[in-house]
C-alpha positions as CSV (number, residue, x, y, z in Angstrom):
1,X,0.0,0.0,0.0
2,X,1.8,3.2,-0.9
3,X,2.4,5.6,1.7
4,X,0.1,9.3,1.1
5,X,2.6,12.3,1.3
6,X,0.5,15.0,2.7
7,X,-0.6,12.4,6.1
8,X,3.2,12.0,6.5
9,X,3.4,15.9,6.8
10,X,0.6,15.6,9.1
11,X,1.8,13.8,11.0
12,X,5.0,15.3,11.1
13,X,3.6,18.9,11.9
14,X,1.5,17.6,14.6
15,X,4.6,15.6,16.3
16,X,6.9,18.9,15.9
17,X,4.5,21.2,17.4
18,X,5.2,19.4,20.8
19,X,7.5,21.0,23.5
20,X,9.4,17.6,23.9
21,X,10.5,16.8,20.1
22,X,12.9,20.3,20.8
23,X,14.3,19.3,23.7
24,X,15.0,15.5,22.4
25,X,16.2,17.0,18.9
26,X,18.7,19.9,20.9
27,X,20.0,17.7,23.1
28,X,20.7,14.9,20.8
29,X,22.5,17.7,18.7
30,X,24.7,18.8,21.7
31,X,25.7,14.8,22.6
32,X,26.4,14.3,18.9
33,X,28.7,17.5,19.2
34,X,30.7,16.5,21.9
35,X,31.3,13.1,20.6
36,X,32.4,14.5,17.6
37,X,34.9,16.9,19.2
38,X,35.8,14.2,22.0
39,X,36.5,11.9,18.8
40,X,38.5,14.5,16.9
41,X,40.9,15.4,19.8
42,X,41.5,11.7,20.6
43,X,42.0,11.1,16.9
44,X,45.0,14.0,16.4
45,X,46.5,12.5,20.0
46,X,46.3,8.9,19.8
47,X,45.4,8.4,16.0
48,X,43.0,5.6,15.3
49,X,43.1,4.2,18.9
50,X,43.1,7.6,20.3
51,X,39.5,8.0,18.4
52,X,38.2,5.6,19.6
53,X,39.0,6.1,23.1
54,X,38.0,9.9,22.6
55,X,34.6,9.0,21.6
56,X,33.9,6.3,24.3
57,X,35.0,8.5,27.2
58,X,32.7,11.3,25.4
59,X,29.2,9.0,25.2
């Protein structure tokens, strides 16, 4: 059964319009952040094993 575009958006405009989806999305965006930087800085340190360490101290 194909999927109809315009209840997708729908939905989608009803979900945003909630207080929690901005919270979830802006903190997910500052954790992804901060592994990304804790990731980089072990990488130029410690090369691949450094990036790895980086990013698991960072989660």
């Amino acid at each position: 059964m194909p999927l109809n575009s315009d209840a997708i958006i729908e939905v989608c405009e009803v979900i945003s319009q909630q207080e929690h989806l901005k919270v979830t999305i802006k903190q997910t965006a500052k954790g992804a952040v901060i592994t990304g930087l804790g990731a980089l800085s072990g990488g130029l340190l410690g090369g691949p094993v450094g990036m790895a360490i980086g990013k698991i101290f960072n989660s």
